[in-house]
N, C-alpha and C positions, 0 to 999 in steps of 0.2 A: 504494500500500500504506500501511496505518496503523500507528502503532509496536504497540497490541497485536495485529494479525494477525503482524506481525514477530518479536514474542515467543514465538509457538507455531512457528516457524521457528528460533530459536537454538541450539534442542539438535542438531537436526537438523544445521544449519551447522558445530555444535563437534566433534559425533561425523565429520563430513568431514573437517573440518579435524587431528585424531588420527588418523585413517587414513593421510592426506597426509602427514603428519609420518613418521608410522612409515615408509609407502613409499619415502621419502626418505633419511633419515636416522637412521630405525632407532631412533627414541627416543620414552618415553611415560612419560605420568603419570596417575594416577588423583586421584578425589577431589578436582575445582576447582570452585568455584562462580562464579555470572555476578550481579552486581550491579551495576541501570543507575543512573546516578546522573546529577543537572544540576549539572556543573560549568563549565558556563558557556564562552564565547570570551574570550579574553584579547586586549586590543591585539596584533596582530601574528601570532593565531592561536589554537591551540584543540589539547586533549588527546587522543584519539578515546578512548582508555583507557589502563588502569594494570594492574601488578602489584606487587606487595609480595614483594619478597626474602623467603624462605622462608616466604611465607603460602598461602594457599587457594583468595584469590578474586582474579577479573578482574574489572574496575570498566571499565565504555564508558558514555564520559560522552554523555549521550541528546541536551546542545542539538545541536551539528551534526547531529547523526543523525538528528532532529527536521526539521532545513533539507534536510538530503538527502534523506528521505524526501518532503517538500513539493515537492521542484525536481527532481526526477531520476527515471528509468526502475527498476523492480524490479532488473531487470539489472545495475545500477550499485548501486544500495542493499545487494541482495545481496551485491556484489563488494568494496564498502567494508566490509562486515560481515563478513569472510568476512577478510579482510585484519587486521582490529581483532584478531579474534580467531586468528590465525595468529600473527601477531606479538607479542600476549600470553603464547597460550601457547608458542611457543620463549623466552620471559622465566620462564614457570614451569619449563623447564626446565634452568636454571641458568644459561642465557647472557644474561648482565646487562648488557654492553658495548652501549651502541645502535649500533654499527657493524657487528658479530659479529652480532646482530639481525637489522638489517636486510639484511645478507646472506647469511644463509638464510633469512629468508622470499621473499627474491627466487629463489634458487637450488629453495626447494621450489614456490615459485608457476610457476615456468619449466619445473619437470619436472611438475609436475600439468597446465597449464593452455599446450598447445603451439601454441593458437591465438595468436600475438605483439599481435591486438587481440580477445582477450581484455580484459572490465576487470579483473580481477584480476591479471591481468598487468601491466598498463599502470599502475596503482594500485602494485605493487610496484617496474616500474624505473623508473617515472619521476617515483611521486610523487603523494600528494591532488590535488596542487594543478595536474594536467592536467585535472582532471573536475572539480575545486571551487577556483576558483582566486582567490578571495578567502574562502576556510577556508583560509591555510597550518596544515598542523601542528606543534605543536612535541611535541617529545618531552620526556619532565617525567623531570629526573635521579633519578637512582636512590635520595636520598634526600629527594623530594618529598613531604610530608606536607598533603594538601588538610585545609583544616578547614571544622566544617561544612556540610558535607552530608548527604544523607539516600539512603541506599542501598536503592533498591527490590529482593529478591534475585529471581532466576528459580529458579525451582521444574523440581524436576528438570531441570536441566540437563546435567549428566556422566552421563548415562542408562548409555552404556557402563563406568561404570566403578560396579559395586554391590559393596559389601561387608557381609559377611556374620559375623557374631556366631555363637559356639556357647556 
């Protein structure tokens, strides 16, 4: 798969990814936008994405995504992407702690996804770095400010969630 076949795929992925949330845990937000951005591998690892404390948008940073789309099966790229964006948005929705994070997207990737080698699952409890294992992640503290970059946005992307003006 190529990242812009990928791209006509995200909304899709994000609108699953809000179903799963709610099925789970009962919580939703509207009105987020997806902007990919190259923010590069860092010595020691690499960001997959971000959210901004009461902001709007999720930002998945495209170089890995780029390697993994190059080196890995749809199935994994999906799963990695599907992941990015799970775990962003439970950050959109107020849980800002990356511990608390990462343990509901584990808890909602294990009640969505009941097959245990599922990659989405596998990706949740055990980690990138079972399926990428020279891309460790890190996770960029909560008042991580990238500078310099250029934010490509995806167009309609929160498809589910339209609002309307009178």
């Amino acid at each position: 798969m190529r990242l812009e076949e990928l791209r006509g795929k995200l909304s899709e992925i994000f609108e699953q990814v809000k179903k799963d949330v709610w099925k789970v845990i009962k919580r939703r937000r509207a009105g987020l936008s997806l902007g990919l951005a190259e923010m590069g591998l860092f010595r020691g690892g690499f960001i997959g994405g971000m959210y901004f404390s009461g902001g709007t948008m999720i930002i998945m940073n495209t170089t890995p995504l780029r390697l993994i789309l190059e080196n890995y099966s749809d199935e994994i790229v999906l799963a990695y992407v599907y992941h990015i964006l799970l775990h962003e948005y439970i950050h959109s929705l107020g849980y800002l702690e990356e511990a608390q994070t990462r343990i509901l997207t584990i808890q909602i990737t294990r009640e969505i996804f009941k097959d245990s080698k599922h990659p989405a699952r596998i990706i949740a409890e055990e980690g990138l770095t079972t399926f990428f294992p020279k891309l460790p992640l890190i996770y960029a503290p909560v008042d991580y400010q990238p500078s310099d970059i250029r934010i490509d946005l995806v167009k309609e992307f929160d498809k589910g969630s339209k609002t309307y003006y009178i």
